[in-house]
mmCIF file of the N, C-alpha and C atoms, coordinates in Angstrom:
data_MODEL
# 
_entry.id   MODEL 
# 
loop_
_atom_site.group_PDB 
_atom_site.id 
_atom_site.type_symbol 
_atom_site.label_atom_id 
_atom_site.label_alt_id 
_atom_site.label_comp_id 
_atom_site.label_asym_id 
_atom_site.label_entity_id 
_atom_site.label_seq_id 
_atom_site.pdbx_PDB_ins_code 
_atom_site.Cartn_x 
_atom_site.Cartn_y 
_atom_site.Cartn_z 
_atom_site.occupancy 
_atom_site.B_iso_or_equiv 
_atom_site.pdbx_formal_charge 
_atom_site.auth_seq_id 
_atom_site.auth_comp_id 
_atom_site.auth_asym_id 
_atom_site.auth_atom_id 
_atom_site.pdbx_PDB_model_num 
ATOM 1   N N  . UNK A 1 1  ? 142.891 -22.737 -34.383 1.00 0.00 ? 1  UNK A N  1 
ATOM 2   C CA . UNK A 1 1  ? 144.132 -23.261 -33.851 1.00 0.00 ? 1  UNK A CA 1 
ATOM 3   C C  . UNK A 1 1  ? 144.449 -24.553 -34.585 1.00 0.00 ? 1  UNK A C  1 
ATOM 4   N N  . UNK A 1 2  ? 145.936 -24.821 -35.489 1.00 0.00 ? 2  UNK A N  1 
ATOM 5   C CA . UNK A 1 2  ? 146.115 -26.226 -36.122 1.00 0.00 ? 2  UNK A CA 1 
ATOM 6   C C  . UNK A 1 2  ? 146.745 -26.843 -34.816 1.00 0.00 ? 2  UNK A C  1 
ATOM 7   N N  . UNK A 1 3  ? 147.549 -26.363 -34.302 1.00 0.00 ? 3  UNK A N  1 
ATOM 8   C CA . UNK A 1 3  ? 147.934 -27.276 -33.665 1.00 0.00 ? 3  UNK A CA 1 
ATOM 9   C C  . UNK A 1 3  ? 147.885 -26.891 -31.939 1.00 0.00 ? 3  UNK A C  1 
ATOM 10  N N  . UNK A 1 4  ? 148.115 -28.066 -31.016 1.00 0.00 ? 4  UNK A N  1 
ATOM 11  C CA . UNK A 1 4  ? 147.799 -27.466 -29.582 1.00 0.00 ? 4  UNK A CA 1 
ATOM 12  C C  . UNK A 1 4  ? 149.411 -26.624 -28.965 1.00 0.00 ? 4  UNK A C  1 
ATOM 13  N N  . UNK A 1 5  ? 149.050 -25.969 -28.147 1.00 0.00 ? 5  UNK A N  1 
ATOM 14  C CA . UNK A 1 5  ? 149.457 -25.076 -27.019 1.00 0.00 ? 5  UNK A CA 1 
ATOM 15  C C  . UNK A 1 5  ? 150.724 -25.562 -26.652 1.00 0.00 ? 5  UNK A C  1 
ATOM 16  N N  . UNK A 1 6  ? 151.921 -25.167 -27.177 1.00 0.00 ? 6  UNK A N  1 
ATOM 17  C CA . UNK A 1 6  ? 153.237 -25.949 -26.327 1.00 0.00 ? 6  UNK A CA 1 
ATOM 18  C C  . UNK A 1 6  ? 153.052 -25.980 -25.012 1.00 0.00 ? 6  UNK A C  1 
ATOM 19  N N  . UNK A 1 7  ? 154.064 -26.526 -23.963 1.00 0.00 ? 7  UNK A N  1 
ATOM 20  C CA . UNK A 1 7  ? 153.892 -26.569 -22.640 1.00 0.00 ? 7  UNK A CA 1 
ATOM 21  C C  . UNK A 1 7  ? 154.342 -24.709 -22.167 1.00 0.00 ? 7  UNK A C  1 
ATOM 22  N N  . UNK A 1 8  ? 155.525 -24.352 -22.988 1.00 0.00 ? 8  UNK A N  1 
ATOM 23  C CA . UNK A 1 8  ? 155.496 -22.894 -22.566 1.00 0.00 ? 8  UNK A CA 1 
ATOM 24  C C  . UNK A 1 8  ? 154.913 -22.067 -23.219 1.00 0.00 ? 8  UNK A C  1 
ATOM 25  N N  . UNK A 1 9  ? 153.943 -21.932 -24.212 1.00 0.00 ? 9  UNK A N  1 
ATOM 26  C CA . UNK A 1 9  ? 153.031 -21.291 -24.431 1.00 0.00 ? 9  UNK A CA 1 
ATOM 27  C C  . UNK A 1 9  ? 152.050 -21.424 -23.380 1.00 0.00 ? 9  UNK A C  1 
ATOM 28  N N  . UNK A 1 10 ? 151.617 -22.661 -22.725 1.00 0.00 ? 10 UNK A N  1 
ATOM 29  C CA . UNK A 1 10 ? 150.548 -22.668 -21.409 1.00 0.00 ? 10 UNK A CA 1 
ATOM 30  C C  . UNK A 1 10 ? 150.801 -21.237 -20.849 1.00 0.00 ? 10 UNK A C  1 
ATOM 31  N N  . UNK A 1 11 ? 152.276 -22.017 -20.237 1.00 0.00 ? 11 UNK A N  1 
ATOM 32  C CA . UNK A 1 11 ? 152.308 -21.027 -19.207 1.00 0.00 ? 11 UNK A CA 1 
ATOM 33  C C  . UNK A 1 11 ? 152.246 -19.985 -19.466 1.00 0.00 ? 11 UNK A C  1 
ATOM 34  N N  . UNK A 1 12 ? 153.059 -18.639 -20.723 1.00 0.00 ? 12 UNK A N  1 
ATOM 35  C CA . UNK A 1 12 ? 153.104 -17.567 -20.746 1.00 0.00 ? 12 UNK A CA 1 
ATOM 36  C C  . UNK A 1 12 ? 151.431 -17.161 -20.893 1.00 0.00 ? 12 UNK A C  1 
ATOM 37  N N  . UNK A 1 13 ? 150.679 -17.719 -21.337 1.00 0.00 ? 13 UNK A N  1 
ATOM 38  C CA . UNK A 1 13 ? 148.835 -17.719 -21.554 1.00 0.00 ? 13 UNK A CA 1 
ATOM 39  C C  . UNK A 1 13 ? 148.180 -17.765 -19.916 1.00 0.00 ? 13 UNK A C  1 
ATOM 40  N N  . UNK A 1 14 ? 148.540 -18.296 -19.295 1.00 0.00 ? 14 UNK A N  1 
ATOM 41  C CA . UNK A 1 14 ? 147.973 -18.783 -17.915 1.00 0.00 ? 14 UNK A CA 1 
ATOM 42  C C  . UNK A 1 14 ? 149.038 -17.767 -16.868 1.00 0.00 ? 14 UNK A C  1 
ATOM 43  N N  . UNK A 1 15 ? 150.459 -17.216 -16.984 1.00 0.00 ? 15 UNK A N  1 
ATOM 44  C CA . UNK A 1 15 ? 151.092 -15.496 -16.387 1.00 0.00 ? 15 UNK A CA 1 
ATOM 45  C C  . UNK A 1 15 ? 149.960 -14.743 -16.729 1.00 0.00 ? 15 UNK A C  1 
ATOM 46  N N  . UNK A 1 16 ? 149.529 -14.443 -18.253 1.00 0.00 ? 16 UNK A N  1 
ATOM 47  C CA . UNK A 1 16 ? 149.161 -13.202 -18.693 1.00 0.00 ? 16 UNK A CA 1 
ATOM 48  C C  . UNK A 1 16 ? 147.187 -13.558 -17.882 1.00 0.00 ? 16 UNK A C  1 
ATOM 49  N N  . UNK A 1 17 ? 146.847 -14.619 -18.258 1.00 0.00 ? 17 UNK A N  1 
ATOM 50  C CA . UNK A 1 17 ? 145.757 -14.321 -17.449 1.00 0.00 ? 17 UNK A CA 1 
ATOM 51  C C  . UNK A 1 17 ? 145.513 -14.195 -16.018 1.00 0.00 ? 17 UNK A C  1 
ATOM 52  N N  . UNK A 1 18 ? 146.612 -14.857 -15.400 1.00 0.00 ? 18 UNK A N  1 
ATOM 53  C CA . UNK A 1 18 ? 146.787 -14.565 -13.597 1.00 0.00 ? 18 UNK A CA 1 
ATOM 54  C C  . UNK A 1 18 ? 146.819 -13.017 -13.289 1.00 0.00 ? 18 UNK A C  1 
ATOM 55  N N  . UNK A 1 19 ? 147.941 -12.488 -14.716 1.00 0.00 ? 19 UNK A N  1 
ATOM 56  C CA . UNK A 1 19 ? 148.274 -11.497 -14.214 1.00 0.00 ? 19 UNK A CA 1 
ATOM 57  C C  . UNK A 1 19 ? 146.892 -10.478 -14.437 1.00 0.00 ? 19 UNK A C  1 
ATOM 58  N N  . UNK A 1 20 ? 146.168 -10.885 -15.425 1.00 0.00 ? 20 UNK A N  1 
ATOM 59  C CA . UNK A 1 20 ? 144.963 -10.058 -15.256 1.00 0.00 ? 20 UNK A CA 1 
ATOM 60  C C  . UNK A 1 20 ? 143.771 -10.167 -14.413 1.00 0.00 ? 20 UNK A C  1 
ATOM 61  N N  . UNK A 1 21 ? 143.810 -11.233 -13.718 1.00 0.00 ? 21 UNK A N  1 
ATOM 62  C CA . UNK A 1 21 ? 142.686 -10.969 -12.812 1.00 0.00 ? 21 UNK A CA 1 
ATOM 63  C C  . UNK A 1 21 ? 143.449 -10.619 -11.321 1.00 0.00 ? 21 UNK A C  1 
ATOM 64  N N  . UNK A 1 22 ? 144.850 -10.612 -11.188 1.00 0.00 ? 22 UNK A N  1 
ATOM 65  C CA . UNK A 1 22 ? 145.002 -9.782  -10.003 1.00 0.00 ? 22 UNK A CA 1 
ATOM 66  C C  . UNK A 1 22 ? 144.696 -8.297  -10.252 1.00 0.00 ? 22 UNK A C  1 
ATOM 67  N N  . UNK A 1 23 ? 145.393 -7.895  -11.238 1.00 0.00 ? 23 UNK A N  1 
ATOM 68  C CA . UNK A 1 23 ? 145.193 -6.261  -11.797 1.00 0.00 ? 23 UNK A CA 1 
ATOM 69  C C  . UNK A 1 23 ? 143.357 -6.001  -11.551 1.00 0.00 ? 23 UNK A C  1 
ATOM 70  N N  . UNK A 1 24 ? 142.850 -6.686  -11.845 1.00 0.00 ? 24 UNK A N  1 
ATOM 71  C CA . UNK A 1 24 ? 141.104 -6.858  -11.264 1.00 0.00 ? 24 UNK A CA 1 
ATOM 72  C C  . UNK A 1 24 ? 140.573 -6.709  -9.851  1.00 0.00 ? 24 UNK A C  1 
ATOM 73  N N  . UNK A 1 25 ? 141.443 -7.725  -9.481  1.00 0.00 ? 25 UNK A N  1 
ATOM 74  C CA . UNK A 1 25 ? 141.224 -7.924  -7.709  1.00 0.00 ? 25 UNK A CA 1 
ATOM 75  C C  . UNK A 1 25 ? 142.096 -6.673  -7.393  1.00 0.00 ? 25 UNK A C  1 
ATOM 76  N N  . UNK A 1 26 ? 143.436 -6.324  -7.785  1.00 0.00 ? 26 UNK A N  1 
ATOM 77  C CA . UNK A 1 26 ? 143.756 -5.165  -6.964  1.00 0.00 ? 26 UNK A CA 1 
ATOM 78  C C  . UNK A 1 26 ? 143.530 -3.873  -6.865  1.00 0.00 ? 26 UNK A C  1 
ATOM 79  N N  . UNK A 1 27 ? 142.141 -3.734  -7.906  1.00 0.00 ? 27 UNK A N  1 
ATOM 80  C CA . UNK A 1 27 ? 141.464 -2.435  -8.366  1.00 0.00 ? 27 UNK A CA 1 
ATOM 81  C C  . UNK A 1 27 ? 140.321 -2.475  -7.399  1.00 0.00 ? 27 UNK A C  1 
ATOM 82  N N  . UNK A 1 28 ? 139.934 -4.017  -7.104  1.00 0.00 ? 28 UNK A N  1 
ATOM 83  C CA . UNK A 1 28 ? 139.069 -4.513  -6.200  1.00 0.00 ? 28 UNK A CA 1 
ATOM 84  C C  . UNK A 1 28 ? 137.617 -4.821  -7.114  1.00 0.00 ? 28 UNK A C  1 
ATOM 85  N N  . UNK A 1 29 ? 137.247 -5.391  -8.751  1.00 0.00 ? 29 UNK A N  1 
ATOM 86  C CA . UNK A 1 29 ? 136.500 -5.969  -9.468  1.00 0.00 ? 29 UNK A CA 1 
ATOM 87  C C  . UNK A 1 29 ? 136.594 -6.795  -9.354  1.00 0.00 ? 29 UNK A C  1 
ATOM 88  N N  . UNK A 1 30 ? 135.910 -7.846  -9.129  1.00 0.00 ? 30 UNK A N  1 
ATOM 89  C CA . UNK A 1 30 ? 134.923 -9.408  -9.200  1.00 0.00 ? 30 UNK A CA 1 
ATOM 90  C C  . UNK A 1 30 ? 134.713 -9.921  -11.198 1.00 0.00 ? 30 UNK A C  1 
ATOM 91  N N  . UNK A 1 31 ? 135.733 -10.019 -11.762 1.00 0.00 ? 31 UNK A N  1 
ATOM 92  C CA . UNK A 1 31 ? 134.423 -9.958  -12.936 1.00 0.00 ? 31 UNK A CA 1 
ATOM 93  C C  . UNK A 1 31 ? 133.484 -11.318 -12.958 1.00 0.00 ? 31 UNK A C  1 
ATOM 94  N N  . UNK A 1 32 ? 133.686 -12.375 -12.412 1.00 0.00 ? 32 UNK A N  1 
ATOM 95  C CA . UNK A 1 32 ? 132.575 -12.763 -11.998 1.00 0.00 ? 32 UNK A CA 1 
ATOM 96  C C  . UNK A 1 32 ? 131.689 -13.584 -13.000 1.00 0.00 ? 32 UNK A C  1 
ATOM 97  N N  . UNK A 1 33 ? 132.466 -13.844 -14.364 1.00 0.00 ? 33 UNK A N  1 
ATOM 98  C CA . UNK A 1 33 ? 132.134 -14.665 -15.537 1.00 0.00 ? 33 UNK A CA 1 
ATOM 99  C C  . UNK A 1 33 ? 133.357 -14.946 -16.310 1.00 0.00 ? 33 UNK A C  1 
ATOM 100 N N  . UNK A 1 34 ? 133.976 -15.468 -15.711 1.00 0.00 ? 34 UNK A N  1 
ATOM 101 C CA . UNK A 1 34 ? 135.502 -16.230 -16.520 1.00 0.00 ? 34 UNK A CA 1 
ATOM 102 C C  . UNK A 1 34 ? 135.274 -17.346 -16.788 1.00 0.00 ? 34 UNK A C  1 
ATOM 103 N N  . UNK A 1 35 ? 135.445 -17.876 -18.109 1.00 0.00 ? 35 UNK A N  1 
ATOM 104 C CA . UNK A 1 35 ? 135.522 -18.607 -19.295 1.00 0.00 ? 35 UNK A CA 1 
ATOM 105 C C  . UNK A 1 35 ? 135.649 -18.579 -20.191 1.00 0.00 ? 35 UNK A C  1 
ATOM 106 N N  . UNK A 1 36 ? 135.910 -19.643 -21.119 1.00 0.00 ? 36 UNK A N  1 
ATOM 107 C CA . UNK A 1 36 ? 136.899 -19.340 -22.425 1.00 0.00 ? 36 UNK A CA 1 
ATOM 108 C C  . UNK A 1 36 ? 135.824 -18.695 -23.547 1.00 0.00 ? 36 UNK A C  1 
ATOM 109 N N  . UNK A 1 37 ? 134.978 -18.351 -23.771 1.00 0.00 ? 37 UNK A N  1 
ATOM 110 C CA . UNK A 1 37 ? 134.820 -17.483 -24.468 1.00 0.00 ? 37 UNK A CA 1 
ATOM 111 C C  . UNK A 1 37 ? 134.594 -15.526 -24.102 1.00 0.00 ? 37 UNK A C  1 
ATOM 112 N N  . UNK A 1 38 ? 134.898 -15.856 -23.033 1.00 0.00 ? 38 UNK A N  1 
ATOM 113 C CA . UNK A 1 38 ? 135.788 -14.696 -22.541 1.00 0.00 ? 38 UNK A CA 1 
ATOM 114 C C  . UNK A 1 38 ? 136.734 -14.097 -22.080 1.00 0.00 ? 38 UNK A C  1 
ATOM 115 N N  . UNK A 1 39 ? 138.122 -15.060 -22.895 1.00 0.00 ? 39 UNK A N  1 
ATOM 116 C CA . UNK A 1 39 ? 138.625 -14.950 -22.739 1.00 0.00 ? 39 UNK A CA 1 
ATOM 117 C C  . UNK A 1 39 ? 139.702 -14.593 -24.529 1.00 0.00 ? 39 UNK A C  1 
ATOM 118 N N  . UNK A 1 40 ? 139.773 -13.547 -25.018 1.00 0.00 ? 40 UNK A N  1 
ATOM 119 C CA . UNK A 1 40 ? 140.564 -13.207 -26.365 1.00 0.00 ? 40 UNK A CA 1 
ATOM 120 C C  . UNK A 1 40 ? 142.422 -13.504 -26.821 1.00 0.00 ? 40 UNK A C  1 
ATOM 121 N N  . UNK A 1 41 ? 142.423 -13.828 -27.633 1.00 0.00 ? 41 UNK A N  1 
ATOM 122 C CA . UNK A 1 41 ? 144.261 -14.281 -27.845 1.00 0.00 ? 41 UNK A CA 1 
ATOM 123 C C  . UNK A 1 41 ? 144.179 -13.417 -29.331 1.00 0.00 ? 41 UNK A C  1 
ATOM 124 N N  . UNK A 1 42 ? 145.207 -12.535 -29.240 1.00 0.00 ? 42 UNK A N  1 
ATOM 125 C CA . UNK A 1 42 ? 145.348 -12.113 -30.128 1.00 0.00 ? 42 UNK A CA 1 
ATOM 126 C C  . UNK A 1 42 ? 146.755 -12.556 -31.028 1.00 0.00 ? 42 UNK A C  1 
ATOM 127 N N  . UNK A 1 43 ? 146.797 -12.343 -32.417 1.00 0.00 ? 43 UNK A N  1 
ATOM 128 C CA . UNK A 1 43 ? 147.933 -13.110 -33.168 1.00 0.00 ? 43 UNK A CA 1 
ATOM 129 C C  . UNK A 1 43 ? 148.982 -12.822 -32.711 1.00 0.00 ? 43 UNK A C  1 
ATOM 130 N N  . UNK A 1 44 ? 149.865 -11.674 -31.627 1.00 0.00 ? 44 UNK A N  1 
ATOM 131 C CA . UNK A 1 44 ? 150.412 -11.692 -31.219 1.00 0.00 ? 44 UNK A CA 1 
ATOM 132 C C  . UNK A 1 44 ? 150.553 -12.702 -29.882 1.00 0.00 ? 44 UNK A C  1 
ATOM 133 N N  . UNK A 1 45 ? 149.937 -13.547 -29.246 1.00 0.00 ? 45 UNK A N  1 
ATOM 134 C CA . UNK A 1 45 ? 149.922 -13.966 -28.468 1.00 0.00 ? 45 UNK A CA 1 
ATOM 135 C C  . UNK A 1 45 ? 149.520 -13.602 -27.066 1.00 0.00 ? 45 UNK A C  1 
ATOM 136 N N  . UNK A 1 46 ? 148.963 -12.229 -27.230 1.00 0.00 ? 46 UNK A N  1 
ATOM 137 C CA . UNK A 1 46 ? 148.644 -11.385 -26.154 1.00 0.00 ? 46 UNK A CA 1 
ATOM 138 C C  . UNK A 1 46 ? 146.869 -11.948 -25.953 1.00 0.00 ? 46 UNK A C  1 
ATOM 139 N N  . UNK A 1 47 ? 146.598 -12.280 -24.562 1.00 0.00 ? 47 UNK A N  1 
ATOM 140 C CA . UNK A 1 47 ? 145.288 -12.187 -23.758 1.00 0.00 ? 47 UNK A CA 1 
ATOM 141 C C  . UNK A 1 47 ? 144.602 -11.515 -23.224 1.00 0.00 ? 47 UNK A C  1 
ATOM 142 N N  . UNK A 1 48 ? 143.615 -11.199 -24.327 1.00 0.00 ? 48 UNK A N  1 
ATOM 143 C CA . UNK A 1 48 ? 143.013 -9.976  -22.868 1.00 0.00 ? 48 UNK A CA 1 
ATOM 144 C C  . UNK A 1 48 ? 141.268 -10.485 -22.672 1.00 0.00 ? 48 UNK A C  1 
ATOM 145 N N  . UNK A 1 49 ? 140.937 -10.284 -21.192 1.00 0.00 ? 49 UNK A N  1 
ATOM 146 C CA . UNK A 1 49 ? 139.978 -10.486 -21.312 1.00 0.00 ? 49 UNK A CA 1 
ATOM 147 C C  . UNK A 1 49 ? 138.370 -9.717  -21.577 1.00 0.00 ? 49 UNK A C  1 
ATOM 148 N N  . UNK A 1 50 ? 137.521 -10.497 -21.449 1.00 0.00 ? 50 UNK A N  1 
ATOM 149 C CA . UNK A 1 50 ? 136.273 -9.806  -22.192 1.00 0.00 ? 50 UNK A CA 1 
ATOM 150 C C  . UNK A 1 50 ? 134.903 -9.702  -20.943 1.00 0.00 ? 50 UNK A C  1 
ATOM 151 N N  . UNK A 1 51 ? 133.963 -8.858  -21.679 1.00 0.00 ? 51 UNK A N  1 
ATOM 152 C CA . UNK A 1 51 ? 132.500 -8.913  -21.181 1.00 0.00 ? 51 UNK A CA 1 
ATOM 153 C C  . UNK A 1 51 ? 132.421 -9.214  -19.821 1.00 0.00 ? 51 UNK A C  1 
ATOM 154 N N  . UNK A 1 52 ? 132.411 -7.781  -19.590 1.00 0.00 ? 52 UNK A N  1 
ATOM 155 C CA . UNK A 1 52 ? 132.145 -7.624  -17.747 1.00 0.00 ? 52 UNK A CA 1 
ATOM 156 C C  . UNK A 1 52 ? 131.045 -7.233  -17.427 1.00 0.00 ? 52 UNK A C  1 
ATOM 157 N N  . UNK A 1 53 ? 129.454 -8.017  -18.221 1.00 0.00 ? 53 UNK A N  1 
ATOM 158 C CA . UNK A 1 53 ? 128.385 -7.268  -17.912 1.00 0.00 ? 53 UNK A CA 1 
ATOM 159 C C  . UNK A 1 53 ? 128.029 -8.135  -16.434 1.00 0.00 ? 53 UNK A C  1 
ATOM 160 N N  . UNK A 1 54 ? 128.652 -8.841  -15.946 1.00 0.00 ? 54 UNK A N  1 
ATOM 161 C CA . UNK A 1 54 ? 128.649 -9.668  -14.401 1.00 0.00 ? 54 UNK A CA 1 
ATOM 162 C C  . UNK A 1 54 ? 129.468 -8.871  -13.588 1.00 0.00 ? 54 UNK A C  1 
ATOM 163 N N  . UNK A 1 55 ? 130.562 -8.300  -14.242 1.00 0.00 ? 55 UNK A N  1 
ATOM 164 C CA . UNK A 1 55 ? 131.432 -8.138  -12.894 1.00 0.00 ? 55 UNK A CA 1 
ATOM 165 C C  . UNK A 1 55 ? 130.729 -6.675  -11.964 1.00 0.00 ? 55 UNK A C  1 
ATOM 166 N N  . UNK A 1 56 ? 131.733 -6.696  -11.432 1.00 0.00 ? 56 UNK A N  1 
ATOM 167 C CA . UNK A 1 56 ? 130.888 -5.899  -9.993  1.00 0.00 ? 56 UNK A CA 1 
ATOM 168 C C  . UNK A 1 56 ? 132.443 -5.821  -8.685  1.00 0.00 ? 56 UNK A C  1 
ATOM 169 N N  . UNK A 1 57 ? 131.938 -3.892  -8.194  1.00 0.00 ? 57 UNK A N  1 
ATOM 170 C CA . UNK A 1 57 ? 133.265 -3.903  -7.329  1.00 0.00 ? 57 UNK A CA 1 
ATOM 171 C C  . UNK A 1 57 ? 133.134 -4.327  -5.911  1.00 0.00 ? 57 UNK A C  1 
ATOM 172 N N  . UNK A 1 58 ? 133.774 -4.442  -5.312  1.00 0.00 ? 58 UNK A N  1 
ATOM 173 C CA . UNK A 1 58 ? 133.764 -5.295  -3.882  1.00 0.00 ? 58 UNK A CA 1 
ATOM 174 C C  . UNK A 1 58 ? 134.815 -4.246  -2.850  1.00 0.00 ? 58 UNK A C  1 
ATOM 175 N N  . UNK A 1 59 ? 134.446 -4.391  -1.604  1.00 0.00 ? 59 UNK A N  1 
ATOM 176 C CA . UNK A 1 59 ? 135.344 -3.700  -0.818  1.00 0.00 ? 59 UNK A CA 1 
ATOM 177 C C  . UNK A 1 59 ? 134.232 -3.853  0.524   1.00 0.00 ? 59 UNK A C  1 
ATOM 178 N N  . UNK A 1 60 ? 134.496 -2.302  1.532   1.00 0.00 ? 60 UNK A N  1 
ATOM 179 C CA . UNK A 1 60 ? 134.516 -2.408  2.544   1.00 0.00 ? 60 UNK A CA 1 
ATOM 180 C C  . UNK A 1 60 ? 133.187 -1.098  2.597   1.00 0.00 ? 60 UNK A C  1 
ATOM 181 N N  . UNK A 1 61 ? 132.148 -1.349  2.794   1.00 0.00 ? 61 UNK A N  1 
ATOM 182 C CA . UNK A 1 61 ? 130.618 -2.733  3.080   1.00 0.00 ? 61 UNK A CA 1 
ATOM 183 C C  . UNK A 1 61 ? 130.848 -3.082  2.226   1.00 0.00 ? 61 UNK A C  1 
ATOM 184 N N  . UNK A 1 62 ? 130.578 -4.198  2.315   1.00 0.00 ? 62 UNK A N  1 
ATOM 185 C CA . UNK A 1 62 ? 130.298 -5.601  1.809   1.00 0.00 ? 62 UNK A CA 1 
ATOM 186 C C  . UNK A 1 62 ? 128.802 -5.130  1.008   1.00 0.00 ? 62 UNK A C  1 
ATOM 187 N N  . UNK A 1 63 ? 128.474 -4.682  -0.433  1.00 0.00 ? 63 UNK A N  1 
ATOM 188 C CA . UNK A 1 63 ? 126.926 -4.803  -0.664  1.00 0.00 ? 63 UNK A CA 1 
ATOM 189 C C  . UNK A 1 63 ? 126.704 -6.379  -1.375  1.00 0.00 ? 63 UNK A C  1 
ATOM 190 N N  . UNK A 1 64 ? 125.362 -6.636  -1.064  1.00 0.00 ? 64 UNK A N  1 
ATOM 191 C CA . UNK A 1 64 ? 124.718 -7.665  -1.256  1.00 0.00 ? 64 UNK A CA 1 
ATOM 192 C C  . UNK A 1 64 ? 124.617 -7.557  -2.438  1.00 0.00 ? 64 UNK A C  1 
ATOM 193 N N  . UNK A 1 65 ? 124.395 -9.129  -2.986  1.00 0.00 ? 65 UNK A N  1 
ATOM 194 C CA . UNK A 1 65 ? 124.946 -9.553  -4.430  1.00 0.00 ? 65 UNK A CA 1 
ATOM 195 C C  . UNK A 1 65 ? 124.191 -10.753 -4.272  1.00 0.00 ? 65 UNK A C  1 
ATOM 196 N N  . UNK A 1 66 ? 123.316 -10.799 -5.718  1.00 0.00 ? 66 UNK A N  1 
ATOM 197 C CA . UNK A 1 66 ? 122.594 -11.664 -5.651  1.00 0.00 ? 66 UNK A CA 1 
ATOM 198 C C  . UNK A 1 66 ? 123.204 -13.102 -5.800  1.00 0.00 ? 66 UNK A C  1 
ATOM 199 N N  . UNK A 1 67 ? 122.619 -14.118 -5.847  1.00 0.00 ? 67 UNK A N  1 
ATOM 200 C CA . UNK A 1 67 ? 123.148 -15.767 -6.263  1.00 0.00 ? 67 UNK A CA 1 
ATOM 201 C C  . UNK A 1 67 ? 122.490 -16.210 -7.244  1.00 0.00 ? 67 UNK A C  1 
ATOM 202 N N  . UNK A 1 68 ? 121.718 -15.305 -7.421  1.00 0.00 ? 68 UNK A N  1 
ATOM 203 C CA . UNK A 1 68 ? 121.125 -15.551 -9.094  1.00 0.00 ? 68 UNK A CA 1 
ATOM 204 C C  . UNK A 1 68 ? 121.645 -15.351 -10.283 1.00 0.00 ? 68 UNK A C  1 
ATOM 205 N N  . UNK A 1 69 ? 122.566 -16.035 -10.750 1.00 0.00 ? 69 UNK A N  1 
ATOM 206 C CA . UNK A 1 69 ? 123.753 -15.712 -12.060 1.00 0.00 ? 69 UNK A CA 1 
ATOM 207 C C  . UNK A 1 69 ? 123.615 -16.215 -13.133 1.00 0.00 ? 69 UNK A C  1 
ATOM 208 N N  . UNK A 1 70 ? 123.061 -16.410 -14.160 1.00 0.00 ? 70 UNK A N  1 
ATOM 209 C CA . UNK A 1 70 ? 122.496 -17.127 -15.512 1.00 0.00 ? 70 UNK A CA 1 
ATOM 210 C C  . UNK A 1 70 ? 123.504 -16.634 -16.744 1.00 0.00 ? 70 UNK A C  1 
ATOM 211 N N  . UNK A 1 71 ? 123.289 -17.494 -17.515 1.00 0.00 ? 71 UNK A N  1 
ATOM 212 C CA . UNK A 1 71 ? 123.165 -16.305 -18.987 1.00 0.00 ? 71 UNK A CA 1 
ATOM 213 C C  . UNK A 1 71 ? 122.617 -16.617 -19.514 1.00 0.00 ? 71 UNK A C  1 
ATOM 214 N N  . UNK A 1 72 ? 121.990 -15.623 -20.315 1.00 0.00 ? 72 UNK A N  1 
ATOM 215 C CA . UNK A 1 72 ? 120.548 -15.607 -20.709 1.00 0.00 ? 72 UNK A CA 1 
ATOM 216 C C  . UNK A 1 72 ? 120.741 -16.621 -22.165 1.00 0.00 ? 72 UNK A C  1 
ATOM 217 N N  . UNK A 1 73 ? 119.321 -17.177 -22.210 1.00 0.00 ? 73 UNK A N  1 
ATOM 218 C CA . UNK A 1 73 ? 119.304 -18.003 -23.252 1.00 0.00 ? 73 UNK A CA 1 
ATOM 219 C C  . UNK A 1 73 ? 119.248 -17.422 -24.676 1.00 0.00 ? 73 UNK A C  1 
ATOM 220 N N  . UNK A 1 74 ? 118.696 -16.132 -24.754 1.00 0.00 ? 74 UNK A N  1 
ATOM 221 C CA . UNK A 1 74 ? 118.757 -15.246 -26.139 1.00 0.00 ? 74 UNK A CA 1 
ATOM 222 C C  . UNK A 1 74 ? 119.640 -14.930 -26.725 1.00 0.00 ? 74 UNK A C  1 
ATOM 223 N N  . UNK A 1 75 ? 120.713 -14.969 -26.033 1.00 0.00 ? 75 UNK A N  1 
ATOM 224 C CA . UNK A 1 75 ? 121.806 -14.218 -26.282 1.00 0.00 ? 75 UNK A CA 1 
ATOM 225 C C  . UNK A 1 75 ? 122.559 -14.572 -27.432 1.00 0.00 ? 75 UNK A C  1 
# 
């Protein structure tokens, strides 16, 4: 990147990722490791996101889910 993020580039970057983690939640996935290197911009300006070896689906039982969440140091 030479230069930073106009103010409406934010936003259309920060629609397209809202809009992807509702499309997540309304499938009912957790992905459950969001951050910027998982997060892709392509030269078109399009976002998509990445690496769902965390995420996990959620609904009605509730299964247990650990609180043990790392990433591994090898990686």
């Amino acid at each position: 990147m030479k230069q930073p993020f106009s103010q409406s580039e934010v936003k259309c970057l920060m629609l397209q990722l809202l809009e992807g983690v509702k499309y997540f939640h309304d499938n009912w996935v957790l992905h459950r490791d969001l951050k910027t290197s998982n997060i892709l911009l392509n030269n078109c300006g399009e976002l998509k996101l990445c690496d769902f070896g965390l995420a996990r689906q959620y609904g009605s039982p509730l299964k247990p889910y650990t609180h043990l969440v790392v990433t591994l140091w090898y990686r």
